[in-house]
Each structure stands twice: as C-alpha cells, then as structure tokens.
KOLRO-533612 format. One line per 3 residues: their letters; for each residue x, y, z negated of C-alpha. Coordinates in Angstrom, 3 decimals. Last residue first. Example, Ala and Ser with C-alpha at 12.3 -4.5 7.8 and 13.67 -1.06 7.14 Angstrom:
sa) 13.670:-1.060:-7.140 ~ 12.300:-4.500:-7.800
end
This chain:
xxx) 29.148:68.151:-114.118 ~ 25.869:67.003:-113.112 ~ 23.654:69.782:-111.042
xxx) 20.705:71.032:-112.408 ~ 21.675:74.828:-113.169 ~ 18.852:76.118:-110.525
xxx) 21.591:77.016:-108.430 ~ 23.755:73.837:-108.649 ~ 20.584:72.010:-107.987
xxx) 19.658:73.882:-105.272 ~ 23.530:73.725:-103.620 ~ 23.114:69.789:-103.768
xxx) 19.608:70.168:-102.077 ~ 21.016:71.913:-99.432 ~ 24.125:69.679:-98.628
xxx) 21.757:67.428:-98.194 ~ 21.666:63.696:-99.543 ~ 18.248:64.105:-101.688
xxx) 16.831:66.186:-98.375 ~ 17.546:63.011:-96.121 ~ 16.051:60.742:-98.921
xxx) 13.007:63.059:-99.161 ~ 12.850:63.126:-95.236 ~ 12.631:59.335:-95.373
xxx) 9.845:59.256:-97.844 ~ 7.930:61.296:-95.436 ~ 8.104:59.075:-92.827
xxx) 7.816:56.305:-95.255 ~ 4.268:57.841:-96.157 ~ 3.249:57.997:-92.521
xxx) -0.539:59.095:-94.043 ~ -1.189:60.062:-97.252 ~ -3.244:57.899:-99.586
xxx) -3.372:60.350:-102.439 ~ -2.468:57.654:-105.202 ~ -0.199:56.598:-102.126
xxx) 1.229:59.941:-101.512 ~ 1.762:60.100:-105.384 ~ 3.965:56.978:-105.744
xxx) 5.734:57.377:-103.243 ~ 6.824:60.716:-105.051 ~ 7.215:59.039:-108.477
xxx) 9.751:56.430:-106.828 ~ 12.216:59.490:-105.804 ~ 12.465:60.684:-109.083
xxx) 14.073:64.525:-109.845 ~ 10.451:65.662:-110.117 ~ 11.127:69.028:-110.059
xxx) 13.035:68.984:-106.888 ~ 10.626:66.605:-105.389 ~ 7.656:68.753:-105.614
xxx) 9.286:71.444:-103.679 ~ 10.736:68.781:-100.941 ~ 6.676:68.281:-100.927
xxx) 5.918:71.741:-99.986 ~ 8.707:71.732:-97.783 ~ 7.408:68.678:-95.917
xxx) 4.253:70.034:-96.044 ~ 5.698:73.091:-94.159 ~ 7.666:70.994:-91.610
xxx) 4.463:69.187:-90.528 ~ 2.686:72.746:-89.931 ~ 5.692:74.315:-87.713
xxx) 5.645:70.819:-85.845 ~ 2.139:70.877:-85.134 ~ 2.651:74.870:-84.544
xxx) 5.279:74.656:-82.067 ~ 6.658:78.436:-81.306 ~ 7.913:80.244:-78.116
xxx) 8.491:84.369:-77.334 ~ 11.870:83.629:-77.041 ~ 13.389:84.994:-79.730
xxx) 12.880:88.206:-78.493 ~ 9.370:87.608:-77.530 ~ 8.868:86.860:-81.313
xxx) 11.074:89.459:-82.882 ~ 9.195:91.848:-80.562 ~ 5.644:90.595:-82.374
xxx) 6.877:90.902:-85.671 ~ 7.801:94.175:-85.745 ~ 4.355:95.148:-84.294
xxx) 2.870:92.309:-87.573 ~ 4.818:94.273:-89.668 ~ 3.378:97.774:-88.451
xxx) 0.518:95.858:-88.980 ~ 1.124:95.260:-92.417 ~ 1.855:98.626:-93.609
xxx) -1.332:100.018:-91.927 ~ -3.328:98.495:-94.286 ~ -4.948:94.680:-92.957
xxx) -8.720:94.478:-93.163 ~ -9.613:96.069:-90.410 ~ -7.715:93.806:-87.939
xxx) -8.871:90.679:-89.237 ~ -12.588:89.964:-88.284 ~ -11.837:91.829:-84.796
xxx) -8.131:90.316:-84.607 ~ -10.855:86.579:-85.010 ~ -13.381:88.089:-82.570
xxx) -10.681:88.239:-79.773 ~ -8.938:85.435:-80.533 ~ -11.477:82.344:-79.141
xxx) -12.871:84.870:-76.051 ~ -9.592:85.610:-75.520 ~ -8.380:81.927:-74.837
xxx) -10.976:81.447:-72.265 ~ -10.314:84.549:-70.192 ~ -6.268:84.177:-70.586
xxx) -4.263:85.948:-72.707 ~ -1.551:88.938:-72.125 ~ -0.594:91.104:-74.839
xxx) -1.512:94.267:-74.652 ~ -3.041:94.980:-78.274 ~ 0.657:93.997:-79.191
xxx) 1.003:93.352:-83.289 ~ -3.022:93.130:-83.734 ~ -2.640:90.460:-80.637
xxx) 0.154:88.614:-82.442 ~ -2.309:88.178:-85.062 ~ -5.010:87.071:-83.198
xxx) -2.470:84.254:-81.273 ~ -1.481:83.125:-85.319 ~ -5.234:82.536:-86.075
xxx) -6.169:80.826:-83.022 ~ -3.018:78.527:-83.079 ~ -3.525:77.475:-86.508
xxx) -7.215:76.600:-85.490 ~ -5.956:74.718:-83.067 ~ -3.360:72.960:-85.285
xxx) -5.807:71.685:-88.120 ~ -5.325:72.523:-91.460 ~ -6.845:75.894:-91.530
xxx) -7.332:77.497:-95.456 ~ -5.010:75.059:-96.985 ~ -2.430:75.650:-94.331
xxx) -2.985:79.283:-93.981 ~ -1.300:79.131:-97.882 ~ 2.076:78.177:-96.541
xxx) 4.029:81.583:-95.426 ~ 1.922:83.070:-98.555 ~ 2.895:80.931:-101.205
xxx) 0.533:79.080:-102.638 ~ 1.137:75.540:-100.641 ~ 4.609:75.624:-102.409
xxx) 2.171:75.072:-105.778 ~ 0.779:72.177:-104.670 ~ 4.248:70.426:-104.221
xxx) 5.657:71.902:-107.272 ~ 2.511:70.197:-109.334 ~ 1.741:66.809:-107.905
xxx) 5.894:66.585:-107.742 ~ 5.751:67.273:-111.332 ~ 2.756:65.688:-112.651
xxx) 4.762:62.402:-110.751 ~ 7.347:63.085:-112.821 ~ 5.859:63.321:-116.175
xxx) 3.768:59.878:-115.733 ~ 0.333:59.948:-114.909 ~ -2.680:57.927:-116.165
xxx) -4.774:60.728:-116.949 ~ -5.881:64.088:-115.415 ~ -4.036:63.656:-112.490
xxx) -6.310:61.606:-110.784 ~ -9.281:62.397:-112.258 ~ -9.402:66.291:-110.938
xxx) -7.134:69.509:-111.426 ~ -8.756:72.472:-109.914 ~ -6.600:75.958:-108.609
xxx) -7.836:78.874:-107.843 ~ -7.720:81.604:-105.489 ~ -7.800:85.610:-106.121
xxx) -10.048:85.721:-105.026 ~ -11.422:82.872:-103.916 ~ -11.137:79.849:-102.435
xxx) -10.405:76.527:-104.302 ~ -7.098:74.699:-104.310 ~ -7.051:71.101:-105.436
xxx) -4.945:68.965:-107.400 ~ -5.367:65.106:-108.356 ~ -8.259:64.079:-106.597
xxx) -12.556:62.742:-107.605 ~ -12.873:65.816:-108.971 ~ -16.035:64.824:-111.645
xxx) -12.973:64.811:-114.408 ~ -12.696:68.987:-113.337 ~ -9.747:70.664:-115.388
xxx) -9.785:74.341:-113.902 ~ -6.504:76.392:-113.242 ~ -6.293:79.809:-113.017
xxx) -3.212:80.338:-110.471 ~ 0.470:80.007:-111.580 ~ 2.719:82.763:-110.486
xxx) 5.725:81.638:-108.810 ~ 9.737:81.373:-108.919 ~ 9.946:77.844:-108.491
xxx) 10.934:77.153:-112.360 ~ 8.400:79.314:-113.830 ~ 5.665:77.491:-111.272
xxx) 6.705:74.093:-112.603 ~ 5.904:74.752:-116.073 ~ 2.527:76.324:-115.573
xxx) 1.493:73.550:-113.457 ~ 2.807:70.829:-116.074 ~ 0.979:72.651:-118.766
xxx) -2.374:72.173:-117.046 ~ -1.173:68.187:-116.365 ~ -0.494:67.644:-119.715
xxx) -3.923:68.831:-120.875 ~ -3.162:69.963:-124.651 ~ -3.941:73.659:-123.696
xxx) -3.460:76.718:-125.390 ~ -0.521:77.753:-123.716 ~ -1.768:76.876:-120.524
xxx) -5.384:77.951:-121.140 ~ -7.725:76.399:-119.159 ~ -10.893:77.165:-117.314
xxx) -13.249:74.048:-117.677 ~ -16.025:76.696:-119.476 ~ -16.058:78.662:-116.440
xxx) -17.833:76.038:-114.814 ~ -16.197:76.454:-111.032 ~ -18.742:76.940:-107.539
xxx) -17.142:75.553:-104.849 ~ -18.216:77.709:-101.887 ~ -20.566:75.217:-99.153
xxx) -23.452:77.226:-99.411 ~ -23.068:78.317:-95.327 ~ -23.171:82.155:-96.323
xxx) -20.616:81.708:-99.210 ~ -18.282:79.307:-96.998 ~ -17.894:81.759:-94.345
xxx) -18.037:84.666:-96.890 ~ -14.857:82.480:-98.447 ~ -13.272:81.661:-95.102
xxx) -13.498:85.486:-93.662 ~ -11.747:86.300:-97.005 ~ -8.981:83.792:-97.169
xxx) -8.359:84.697:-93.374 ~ -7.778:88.536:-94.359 ~ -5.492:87.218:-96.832
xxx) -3.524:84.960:-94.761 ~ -3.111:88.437:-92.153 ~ 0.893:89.088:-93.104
xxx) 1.996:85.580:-94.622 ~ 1.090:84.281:-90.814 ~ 3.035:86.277:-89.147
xxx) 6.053:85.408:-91.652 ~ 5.875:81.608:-91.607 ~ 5.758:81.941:-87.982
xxx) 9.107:84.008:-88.428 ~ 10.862:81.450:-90.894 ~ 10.548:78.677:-88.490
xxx) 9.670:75.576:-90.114 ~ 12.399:72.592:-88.566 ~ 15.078:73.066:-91.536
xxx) 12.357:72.900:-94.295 ~ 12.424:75.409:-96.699 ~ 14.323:74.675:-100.046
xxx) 17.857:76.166:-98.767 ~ 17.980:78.807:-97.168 ~ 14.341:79.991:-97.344
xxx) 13.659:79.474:-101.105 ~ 17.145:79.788:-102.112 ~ 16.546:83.899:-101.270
xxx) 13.529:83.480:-103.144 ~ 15.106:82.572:-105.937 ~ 14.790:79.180:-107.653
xxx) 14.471:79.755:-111.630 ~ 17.998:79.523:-113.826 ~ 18.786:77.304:-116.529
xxx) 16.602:73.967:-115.353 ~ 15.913:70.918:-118.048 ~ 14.981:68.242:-115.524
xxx) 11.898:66.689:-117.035 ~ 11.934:62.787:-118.543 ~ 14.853:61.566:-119.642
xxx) 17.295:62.986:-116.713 ~ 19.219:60.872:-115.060 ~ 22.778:60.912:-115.765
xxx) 23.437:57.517:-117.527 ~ 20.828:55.619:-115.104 ~ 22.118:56.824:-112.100
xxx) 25.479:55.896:-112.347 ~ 25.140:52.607:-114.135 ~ 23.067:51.507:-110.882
xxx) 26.163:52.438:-108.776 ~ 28.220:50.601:-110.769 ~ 26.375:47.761:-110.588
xxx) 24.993:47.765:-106.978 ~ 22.194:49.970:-106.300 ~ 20.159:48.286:-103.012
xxx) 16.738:48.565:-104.473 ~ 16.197:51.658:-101.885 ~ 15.146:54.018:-105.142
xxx) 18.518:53.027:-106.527 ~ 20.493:53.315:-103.068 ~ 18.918:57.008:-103.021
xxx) 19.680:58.132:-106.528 ~ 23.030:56.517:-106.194 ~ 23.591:58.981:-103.399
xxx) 22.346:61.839:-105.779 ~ 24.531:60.661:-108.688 ~ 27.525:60.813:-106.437
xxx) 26.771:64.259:-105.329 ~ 26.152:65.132:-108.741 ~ 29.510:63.726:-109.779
xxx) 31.871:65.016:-107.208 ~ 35.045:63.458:-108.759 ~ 36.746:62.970:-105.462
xxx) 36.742:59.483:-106.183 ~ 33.164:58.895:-106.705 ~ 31.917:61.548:-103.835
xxx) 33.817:58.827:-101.562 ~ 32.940:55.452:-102.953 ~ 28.985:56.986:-102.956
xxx) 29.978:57.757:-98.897 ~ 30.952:54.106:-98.525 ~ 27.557:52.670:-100.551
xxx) 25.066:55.163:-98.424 ~ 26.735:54.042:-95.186 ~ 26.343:50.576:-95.618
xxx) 22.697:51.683:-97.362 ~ 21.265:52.745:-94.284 ~ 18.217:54.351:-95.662
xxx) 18.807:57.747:-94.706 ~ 19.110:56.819:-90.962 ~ 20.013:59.962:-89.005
xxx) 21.252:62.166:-92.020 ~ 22.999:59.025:-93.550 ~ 24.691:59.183:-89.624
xxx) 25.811:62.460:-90.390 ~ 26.494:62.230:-94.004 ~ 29.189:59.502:-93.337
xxx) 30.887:61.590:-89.758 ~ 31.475:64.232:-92.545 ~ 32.454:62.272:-95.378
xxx) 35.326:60.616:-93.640 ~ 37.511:58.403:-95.914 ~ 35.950:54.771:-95.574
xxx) 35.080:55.290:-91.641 ~ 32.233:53.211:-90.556 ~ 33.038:50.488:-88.213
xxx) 34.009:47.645:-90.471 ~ 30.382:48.033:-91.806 ~ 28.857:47.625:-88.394
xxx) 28.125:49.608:-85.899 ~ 25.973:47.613:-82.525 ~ 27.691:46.352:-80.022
xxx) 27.650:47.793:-76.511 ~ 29.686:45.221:-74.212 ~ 25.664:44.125:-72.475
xxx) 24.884:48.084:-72.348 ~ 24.649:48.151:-68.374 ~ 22.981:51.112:-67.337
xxx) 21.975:51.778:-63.679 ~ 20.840:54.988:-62.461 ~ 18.503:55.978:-60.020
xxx) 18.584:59.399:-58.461 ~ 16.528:60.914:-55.774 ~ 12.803:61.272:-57.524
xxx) 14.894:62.665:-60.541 ~ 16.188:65.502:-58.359 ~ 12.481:66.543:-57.341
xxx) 11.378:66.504:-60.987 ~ 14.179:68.721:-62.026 ~ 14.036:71.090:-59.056
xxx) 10.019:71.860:-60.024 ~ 11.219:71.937:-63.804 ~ 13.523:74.398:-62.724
xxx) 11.108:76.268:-60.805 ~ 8.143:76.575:-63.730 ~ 10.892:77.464:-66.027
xxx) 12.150:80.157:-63.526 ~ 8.543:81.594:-63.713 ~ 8.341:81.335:-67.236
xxx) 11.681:83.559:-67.449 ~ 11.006:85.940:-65.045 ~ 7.256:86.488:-66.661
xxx) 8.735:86.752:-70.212 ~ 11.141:89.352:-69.034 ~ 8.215:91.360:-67.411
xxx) 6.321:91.406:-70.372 ~ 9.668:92.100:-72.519 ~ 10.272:95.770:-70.097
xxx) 6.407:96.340:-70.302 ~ 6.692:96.548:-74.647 ~ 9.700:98.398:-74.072
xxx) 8.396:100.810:-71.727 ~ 5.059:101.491:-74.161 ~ 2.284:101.560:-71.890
xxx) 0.915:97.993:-72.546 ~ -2.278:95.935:-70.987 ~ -5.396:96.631:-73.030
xxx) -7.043:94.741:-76.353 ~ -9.086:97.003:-77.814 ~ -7.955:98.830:-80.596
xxx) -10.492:98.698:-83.208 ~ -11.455:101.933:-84.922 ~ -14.403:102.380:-82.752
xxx) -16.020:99.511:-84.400 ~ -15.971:101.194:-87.608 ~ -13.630:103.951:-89.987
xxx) -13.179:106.732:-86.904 ~ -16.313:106.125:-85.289 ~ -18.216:106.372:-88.424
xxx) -19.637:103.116:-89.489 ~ -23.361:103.183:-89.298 ~ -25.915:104.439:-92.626
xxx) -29.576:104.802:-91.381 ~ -29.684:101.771:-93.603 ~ -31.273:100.075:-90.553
xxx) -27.449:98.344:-89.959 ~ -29.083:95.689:-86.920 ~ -26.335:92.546:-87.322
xxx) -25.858:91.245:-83.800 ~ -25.975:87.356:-83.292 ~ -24.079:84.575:-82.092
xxx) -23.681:83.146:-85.723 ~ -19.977:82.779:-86.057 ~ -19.047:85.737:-83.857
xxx) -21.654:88.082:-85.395 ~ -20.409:86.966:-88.917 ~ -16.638:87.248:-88.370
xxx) -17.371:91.107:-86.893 ~ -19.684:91.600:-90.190 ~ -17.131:90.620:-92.228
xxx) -14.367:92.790:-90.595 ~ -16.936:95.835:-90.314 ~ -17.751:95.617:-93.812
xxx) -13.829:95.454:-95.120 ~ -13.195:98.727:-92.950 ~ -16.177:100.142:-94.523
xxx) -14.716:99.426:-97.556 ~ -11.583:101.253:-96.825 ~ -13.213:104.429:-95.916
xxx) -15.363:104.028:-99.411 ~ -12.430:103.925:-101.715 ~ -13.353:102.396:-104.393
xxx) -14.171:103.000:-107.643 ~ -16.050:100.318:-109.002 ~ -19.193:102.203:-109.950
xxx) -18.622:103.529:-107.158 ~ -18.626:100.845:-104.709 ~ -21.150:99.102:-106.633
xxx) -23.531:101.991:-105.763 ~ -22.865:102.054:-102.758 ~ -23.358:98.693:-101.811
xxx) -27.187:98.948:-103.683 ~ -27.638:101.914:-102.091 ~ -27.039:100.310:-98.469
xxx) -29.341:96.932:-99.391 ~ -32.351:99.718:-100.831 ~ -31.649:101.566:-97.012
xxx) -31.676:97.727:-95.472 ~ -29.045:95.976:-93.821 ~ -30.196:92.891:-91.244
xxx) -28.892:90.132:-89.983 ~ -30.255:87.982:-93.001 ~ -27.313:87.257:-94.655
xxx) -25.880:90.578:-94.148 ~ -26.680:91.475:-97.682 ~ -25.608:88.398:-99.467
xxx) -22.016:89.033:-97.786 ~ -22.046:92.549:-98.884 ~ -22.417:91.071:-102.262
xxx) -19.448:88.830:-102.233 ~ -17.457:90.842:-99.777 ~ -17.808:93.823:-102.756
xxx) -17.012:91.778:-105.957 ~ -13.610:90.584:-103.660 ~ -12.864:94.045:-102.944
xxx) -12.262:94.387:-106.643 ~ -10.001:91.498:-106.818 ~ -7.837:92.406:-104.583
xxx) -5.225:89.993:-102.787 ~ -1.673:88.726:-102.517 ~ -0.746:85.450:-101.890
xxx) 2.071:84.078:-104.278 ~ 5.751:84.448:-102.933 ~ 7.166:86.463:-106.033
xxx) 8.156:85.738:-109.687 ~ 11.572:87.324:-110.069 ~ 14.112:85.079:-112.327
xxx) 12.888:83.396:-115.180 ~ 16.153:82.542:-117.439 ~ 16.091:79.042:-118.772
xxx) 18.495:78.828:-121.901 ~ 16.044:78.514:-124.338 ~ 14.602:75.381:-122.684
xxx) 11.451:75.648:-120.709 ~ 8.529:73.187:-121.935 ~ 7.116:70.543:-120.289
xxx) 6.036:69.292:-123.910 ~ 6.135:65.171:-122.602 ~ 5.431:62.877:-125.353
xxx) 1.870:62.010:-124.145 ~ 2.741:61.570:-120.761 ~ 5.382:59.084:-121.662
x) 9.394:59.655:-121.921
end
C-alpha cells in the first residue's frame, strides 16, 4: 500500500481502551509563567509589574497561594541560572508560609526509619568498599591459566532440533544467528504456533536469510500496509511487556512525579534566553480534517498505544521528521522528512516511537538528554522525598537550587509520592544507572514504534533518515524484542497475533 492510499484508520472492531500516560500540566498557570517570566526579566518587580500579575490572576481565577508558589519556583531557577537576586519592589513579598520560608531545607533526618536506612546504607557501602579492598588483594595472588585449544565453537549439529527453550536463549544472545533462527522456525511450525512462526520468519526475512518456505510465511501473513489492532495497549502491557527489560520502573516513576515542574523551568529558561520555538498557528492541524498522512498517522498510532495525541504542527522549513516543542501543554512539529516520501510503516515507527517519548516516565528525556543533567534532576527529587538525605558539598550546590525551582511547584500529593518513592529506593538498594536507564527508554520508545510498524526494514530505515548512532545495536534489540515472549503476548493483546 503507498502513502497516498494509506487512511490509517481504526477498524470497527478496535475498542480504545483508557487513554493515560501523557504528561500532565495546566494550561492556565502556563499564561501566568509566561508573563511572570517577562516580569523578572530584568531582576526587578515593579508595583505596575505586581498589578499587572494580579490582575491576570484574577481575571483567570486562580488561586493566588498557589501562584506564589509557581513565582517563587521561577524566580529560584532564575537566581540560580543568572547568579543574581531578584529585588520584589512591588512592596508585595511571599508570605512566609507561601515563599522562601516554605522550603524545607535540606537537614539530616529525625524520623527513626528514615535514620534506621541511613545507617543501613552506610554498613552496606562500607562493606562494599572492603570487599572490593579483599577482591583486589586476592586477584594480586592468583593467576590462572586457560587453555581453550579443545573448545570448538557450536555449530549447526550442536543446536538441539526439539528444544525451544535452550533455541530462544541463545536467539536472545545473538538475534541474528540464523542457524538458530531456521531450527526454532521448524519448531513454532510444527507445533502450529503461527504468529510465533511468522515472527521468526519476520527476522530471517529482514536478515536476507528466509529460505522458501520461510519467505512464503511472511509474505502471506503480513499485513498490507497497517496492522489492523482490536484492542488498544493497556497500561498494565505498557510496563510488563512493552517497556524495556533494563529501564527500571521506579526511576521512571521519580521522574514522572517533578517532569512537569522541569517542563516549566525549561520553557521560562528558553523564554528568557529567546531560544522558545515560536509555532504559526496557521500550520496547526486537524487530524480529522487533515489530508497530511503523517498528521493522521500520529493520531492513529496514539489510539492504539493508549495516548493522547498532542497538537501537531506541519513545518516543511523543519529540516526532521518529528519534533517535540515545549510548552504547555507541549507540542508536537512534523518537518520535511516525514512530510513526504514515506511509506506507511516507517510513519508508524516515526509516530509510536515519538509518541512513547510523551509519556511521563520518558518525557525528562526530551527535556534533558544528557546523563548529568538526568542525574541532577532525579538527585533533587529524591531530596524533596528525604530533605535529609546525605550529599556532598559540590553535589548540593548542583541540586539544591534545582528542589528549590521544583519543590513549590509540585501539590502535596506528589511529594508524598516522591517520600514513598524515596524508601522504595533505599529499599531496593538505594542504586540506579541513569546512562543505562536512558538507553533502555529509547529503546522502549522505539520497541513502541516497532509494534505499529510491524516491518523491521522500515525501522532501519528511519534511524538512518535520522542518522542515529549504533543503528545495528539497536536493530539487534528490535530482533531480540520481535522473538520475545513479550512481544508475542503484545500482539495477542492488542488482537495482532496470526491465528
């Protein structure tokens, strides 16, 4: 099926299931940061400056305690960004209950429990630090000799024709090793598990090493064109079986609470520097208005994953394919590359992959894509959840002013979630990798686009339209995800699967 004949349309039979997982924000508060940003722009807030935020704050109805809880965040982010104070000569400052007073500074622990997992984390980094002192010792004593000359390497007569356990295990540690691939195709085959068999035929297709029969398999069940989906993917398949296996559900979590207060600090940040993407309203689409494939493939795709699609912009002087802007609430622009030219599946993948970036666990990635900031943002947050936790001199000074810019924002719900949090952490362990936390998310966000896509080749194909690094990488954990038990139970779930 071409672009042009593709409707990405839901059949009758698709049910939408609950739409959930987007960021969350206000809209009215967002009319407020805008102009309070203008006002602070100079350092200083005038009596005319205070009126004129009062004013709007009426006029919009709300609720002034809150918004002074909003100014205080801003303003905290601006001093620490600027190295300067902001002089308030409104004759207007926060009340100590609503401004800085408000923060809770960040002092050792009283609570028992709180002291009782301090002291647990101590003894246990402590008896790291010795083991790895005993470790190092013992390896300066011991020298071993290997001799792998009578080690032969597998070959097809060793891999077993009838176990599909030990099969998926080494497909699962070299997806593209196609003896294995064509034995555990024999297997699905003959027990009559025909989507299973279709997805390993998938795989050998995409590899080029499809024999005949295995070729005729994937070319009478593919799907022409868009997978035609009966059910949308819950949220509970969302983290058991869509999300990566290596991103840690509780990082995810931390950072879903405070995203939104780090959407805002980034868009006044990005106001005051005149950097904020500014979006001709007359580009604003209409998905079912719209002839633009590519608008109606975003709408399409978030129905299926569960989502709600953002306002999306069609920008030919967007020299990419698809592109979040800040804002709130954030939106989405589609540029040259995805305008035109595309086929059906890759609009897919472009599409579900962008969209699993909107969901709050994810959307701190297209705000901070670098690790240390990552880290910064996720060390503040555990610090709203335990004012006492312990940091270092030089590490403080980098949090510190990023709770301060965050703290206010957040309603007390969410930091009693980020508290909750916080002993899940140290319970856990009290350990996290965020470079590997942040390479399993894209990795889920592209498993996302892959599952709508249903075609292996028009995923390549779109990390090299957006030249991505360590593309076979990333290929590989595709094929790994195509031969998963996971991705088998998605299909079946979504109403996919081949009979």
């Amino acid at each position: 099926m071409t672009e042009l004949e593709t409707t990405f349309q839901h059949a009758e039979s698709f049910e939408q299931g609950e739409v959930a997982g987007n960021v969350r924000l206000g809209k009215l508060e967002a009319m407020y940061e805008e102009l309070f940003a203008e006002v602070i722009e100079d350092g200083i807030i005038t009596q005319e400056e205070r009126a004129q935020l009062d004013k709007m704050a009426d006029s919009l109805g709300l609720d002034r305690a809150r918004l002074r809880r909003l100014e205080q965040a801003l303003q905290a982010a601006y001093e620490a960004r600027h190295r300067v104070v902001i002089r308030d000569l409104s004759g207007d400052e926060l009340d100590d209950d609503m401004g800085r007073a408000s923060l809770v500074p960040l002092e050792p622990a009283t609570d028992q429990r709180t002291l009782a997992l301090e002291r647990r984390i101590a003894f246990l980094e402590a008896r790291i630090t010795d083991l790895e002192r005993e470790l190092e010792e013992a390896r300066s004593h011991i020298s071993v000799e290997v001799d792998f000359s009578d080690v032969s390497t597998p070959t097809a007569r060793d891999v077993p024709d009838d176990d599909p356990a030990e099969l998926a295990r080494r497909v699962r540690h070299d997806p593209r090793d196609d003896v294995s691939l064509h034995a555990l195709y024999r297997i699905y085959k003959k027990a009559g598990d025909a989507d299973r068999a279709w997805c390993v035929a998938n795989v050998l297709s995409y590899l080029g090493q499809a024999d005949a029969d295995e070729r005729e398999t994937f070319v009478k069940s593919r799907e022409a064109g868009l997978i035609k989906p009966t059910a949308s993917v819950t949220q509970d398949a969302w983290r058991r079986l869509l999300f990566h296996p290596e991103e840690e559900l509780l990082t995810g979590e931390i950072f879903s609470v405070v995203v939104s207060a780090v959407l805002l600090g980034r868009l006044s940040a990005l106001r005051r520097d005149k950097q904020l993407v500014k979006l001709d309203p007359a580009r604003k689409q209409e998905p079912e208005k719209t002839t633009i494939q590519a608008v109606r493939c975003v709408h399409w795709a978030a129905a299926i994953l569960g989502m709600k699609s953002p306002a999306l912009y069609a920008d030919p002087d967007f020299d990419g394919s698809c592109q979040m802007v800040p804002g709130v609430p954030p939106s989405s622009r589609i540029g040259v590359k995805a305008l035109s030219g595309r086929s059906s599946g890759e609009l897919s993948f472009i599409a579900g992959r962008h969209l699993a970036y909107y969901r709050e666990e994810h959307f701190v990635k297209l705000l901070v894509p670098d690790a240390r900031g990552l880290e910064d943002i996720f060390l503040a947050a555990l610090s709203i959840g335990n004012p006492g936790l312990p940091l270092n001199a030089q590490v403080k000074q980098l949090v510190v002013p990023i709770a301060k810019a965050i703290e206010p924002i957040l309603e007390p719900a969410a930091v009693d979630r980020l508290r909750g949090a916080f002993l899940r952490f140290v319970e856990e362990g009290g350990r996290t990798n965020l470079a590997r936390w942040a390479s399993a998310a894209d990795r889920t966000c592209a498993r996302a686009g892959l599952l709508l896509s249903n075609d292996l080749k028009a995923a390549q194909s779109v990390f090299e339209l957006e030249k991505e690094p360590q593309i076979d990488e990333k290929m590989d954990d595709l094929l790994s995800f195509v031969l998963s038990d996971r991705y088998n139970k998605l299909r079946k779930q979504i109403g996919i699967a081949i009979a």
